[in-house]
C-alpha positions in Angstrom: 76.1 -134.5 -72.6 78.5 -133.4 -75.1 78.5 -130.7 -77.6 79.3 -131.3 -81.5 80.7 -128.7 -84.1 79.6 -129.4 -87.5 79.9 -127.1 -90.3 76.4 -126.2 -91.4 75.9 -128.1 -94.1 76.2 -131.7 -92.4 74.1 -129.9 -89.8 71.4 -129.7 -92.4 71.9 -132.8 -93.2 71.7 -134.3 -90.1 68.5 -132.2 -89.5 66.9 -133.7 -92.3 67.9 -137.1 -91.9 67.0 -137.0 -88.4 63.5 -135.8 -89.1 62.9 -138.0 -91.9 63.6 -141.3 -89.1 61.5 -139.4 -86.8 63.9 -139.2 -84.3 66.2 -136.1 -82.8 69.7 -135.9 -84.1 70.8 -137.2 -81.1 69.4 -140.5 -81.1 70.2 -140.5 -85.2 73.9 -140.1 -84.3 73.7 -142.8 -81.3 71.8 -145.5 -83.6 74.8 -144.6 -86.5 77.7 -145.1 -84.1 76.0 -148.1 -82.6 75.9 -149.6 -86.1 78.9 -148.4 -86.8 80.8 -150.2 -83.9 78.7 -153.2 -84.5 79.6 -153.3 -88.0 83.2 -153.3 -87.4 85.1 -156.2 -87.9 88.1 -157.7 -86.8 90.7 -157.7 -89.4 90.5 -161.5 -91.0 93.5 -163.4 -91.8 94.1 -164.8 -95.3 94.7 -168.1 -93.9 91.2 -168.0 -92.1 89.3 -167.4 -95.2 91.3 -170.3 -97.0 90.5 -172.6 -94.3 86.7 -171.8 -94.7 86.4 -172.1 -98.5 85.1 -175.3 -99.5 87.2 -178.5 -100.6 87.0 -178.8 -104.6 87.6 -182.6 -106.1 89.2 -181.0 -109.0 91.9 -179.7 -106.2 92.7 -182.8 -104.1 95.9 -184.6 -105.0 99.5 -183.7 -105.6 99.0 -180.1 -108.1 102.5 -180.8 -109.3 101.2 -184.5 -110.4 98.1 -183.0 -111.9 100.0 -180.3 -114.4 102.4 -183.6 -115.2 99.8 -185.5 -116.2 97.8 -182.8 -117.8 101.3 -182.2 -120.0 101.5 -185.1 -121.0 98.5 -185.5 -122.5 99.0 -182.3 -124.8 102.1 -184.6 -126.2 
């Protein structure tokens, strides 16, 4: 068992929140770190979230072609 120090107002706080989920502010703080850890992520890589966006048709072929050919149809 541990002991916390909280100023008195989060104590309140916690009070409250813990009676209105009908639980002890014990198992309120143990369910919010458990989220807590769950919820935590690895730190994602911007190449991982370009791989996993999806292929557009508009996109495929040589860009540098595309803006040519897009040019030269403003002329």
């Amino acid at each position: 068992m541990q002991t916390l120090e909280l100023k008195d107002d989060v104590a309140t706080q916690l009070k409250q929140a813990a009676e209105q989920a009908h639980v002890s502010a014990g198992d309120l703080i143990e369910q919010l770190i458990s989220k807590y850890i769950i919820e935590e992520k690895p730190p994602t890589l911007l190449t991982d979230i370009i791989n996993e966006l999806p292929e557009i048709s508009a996109f495929k072929g040589d860009p540098v072609e595309i803006q040519r050919t897009m040019r030269n149809e403003w002329d």
